[in-house]
N, C-alpha and C positions, 0 to 999 in steps of 0.2 A: 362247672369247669368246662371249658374248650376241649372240644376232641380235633381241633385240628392240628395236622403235626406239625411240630417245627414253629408255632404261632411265636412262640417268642428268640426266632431267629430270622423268619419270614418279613421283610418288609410289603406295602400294598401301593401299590399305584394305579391311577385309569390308564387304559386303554383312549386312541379316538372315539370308540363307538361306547367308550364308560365316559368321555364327552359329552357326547351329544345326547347323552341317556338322564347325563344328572344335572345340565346345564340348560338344557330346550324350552322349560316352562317355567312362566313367571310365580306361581302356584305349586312349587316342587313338592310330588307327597313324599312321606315319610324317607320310604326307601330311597328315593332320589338325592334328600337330604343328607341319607348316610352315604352316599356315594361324595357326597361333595366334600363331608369331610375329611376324606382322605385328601383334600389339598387345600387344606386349610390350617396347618402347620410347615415352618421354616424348613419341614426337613419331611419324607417318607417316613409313613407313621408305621407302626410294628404292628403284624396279624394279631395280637397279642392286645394292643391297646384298644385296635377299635373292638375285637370283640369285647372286651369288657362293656362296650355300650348296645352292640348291636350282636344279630346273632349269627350263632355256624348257621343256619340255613341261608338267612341270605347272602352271607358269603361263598357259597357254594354254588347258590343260585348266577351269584353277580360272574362269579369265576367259570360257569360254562358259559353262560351268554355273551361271554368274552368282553365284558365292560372291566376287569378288572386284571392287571399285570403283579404278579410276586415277584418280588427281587431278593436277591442274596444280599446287597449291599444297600445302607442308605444313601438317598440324594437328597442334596439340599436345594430349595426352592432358588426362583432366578433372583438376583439381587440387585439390576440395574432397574432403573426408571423405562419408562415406557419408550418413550422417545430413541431412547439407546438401548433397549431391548430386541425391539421389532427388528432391524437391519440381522441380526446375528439369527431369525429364526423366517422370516420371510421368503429367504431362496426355498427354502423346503416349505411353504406355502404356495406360494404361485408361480404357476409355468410362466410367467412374465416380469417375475419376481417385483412385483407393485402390490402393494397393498396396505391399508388403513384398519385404523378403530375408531367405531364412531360410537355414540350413543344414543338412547334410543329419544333424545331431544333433539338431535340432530346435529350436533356440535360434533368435530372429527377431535379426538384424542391423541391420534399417533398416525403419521404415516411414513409411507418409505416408496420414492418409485413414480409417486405421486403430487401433481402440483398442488400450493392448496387450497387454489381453486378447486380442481377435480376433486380433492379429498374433500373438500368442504358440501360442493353439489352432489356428491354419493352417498356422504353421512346426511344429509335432509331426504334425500330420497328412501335410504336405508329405513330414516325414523317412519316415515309416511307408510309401508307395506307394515315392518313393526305394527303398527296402530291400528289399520287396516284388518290384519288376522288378528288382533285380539280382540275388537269390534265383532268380526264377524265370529269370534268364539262364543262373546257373550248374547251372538242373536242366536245360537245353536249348531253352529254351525261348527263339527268339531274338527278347528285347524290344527293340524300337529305337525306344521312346517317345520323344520329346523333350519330349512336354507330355501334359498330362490334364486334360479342361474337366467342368464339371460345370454340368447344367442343370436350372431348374427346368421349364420348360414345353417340352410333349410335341413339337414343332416344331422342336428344337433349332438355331434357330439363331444365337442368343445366350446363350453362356456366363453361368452365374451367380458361378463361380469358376475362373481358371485358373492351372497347376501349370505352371510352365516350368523342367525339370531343366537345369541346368551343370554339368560339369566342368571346374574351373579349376586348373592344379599340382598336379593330385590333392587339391585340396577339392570336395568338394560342394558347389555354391547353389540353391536354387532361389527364381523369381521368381514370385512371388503376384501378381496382378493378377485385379480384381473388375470384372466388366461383360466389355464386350466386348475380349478380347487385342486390340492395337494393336501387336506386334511388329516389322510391317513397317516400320519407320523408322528415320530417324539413331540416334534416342535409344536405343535397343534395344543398338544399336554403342558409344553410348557408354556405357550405363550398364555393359554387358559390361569395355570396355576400363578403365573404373572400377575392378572388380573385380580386372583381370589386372593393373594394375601397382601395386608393393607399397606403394609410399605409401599408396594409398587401399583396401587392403583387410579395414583395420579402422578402426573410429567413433575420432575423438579424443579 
């Protein structure tokens, strides 16, 4: 039986940095798995439900290292298409409010901001680093990039392009975002959760 309180009044959700924790490797262990499925249902799932599969420890765990959000209320997952998704969550992405989804083939999925040329030459380039660090994972080399910014001025510290790798059910995404990354936010959560459930993870 759960000793945590309130589990069946408590809903769970990630955090950005329960993002980047449960979505970064193509390879996700265990624990990483359990993080992901708290957005892997229509709606915010109840402290309640995922402990019956996974345990108070690592919930307690996930909840200091701040990969994970309690709520009082549930939310329901996004419900438009890609295409008409990204515009409503992109301002709170990027300081230039542009930005794309590509895959890790290199085909662009969504974008906003962006011509689709540009969108199209960023998602090949996107896919090339993708391949790149999981090449040089499998020579030993242990990459645990999650992102790769590129800068013009010598000061670096405003990205001029940034590469944010996903792994979602064993696809590749990665999130293109131009100006300064703006990750830390809801919309980061949501546009992720976007991704993970199957209705909206292709354009209509």
């Amino acid at each position: 039986m759960s000793s945590y309180l309130n589990a069946d009044k408590t809903y769970l959700t990630l955090t950005p940095a329960g993002i980047f924790e449960a979505f970064s490797q193509n390879e996700p262990t265990d624990e990483q798995l359990s993080l992901q499925d708290l957005l892997s249902y229509e709606q915010t799932l109840l402290a309640a439900d995922w402990l019956e599969r996974y345990s108070d420890d690592w919930l307690q765990s996930f909840t200091e290292q701040g990969w994970i959000e309690k709520l009082s209320l549930f939310l329901p997952a996004p419900n438009l298409p890609l295409d008409q998704f990204l515009p409503y969550v992109v301002a709170s992405l990027s300081g230039k409010r542009r930005a794309a989804i590509g895959s890790d083939e290199g085909f662009c999925l969504a974008r906003i901001g962006y011509s689709q040329e540009e969108a199209d030459m960023l998602s090949v380039a996107a896919a090339d680093f993708s391949g790149f660090m999981l090449r040089q994972k499998q020579r030993g080399w242990a990459v645990e990039s999650q992102a790769i910014s590129f800068f013009q001025q010598v000061d670096l510290l405003i990205p001029e392009t940034s590469f944010v790798f996903l792994w979602i059910d064993g696809s590749g995404y990665v999130l293109i975002i131009d100006g300064e990354p703006l990750t830390n936010s809801r919309a980061f959560v949501e546009l992720v959760w976007a991704l993970k459930t199957s209705g909206l993870r292709f354009l209509s």
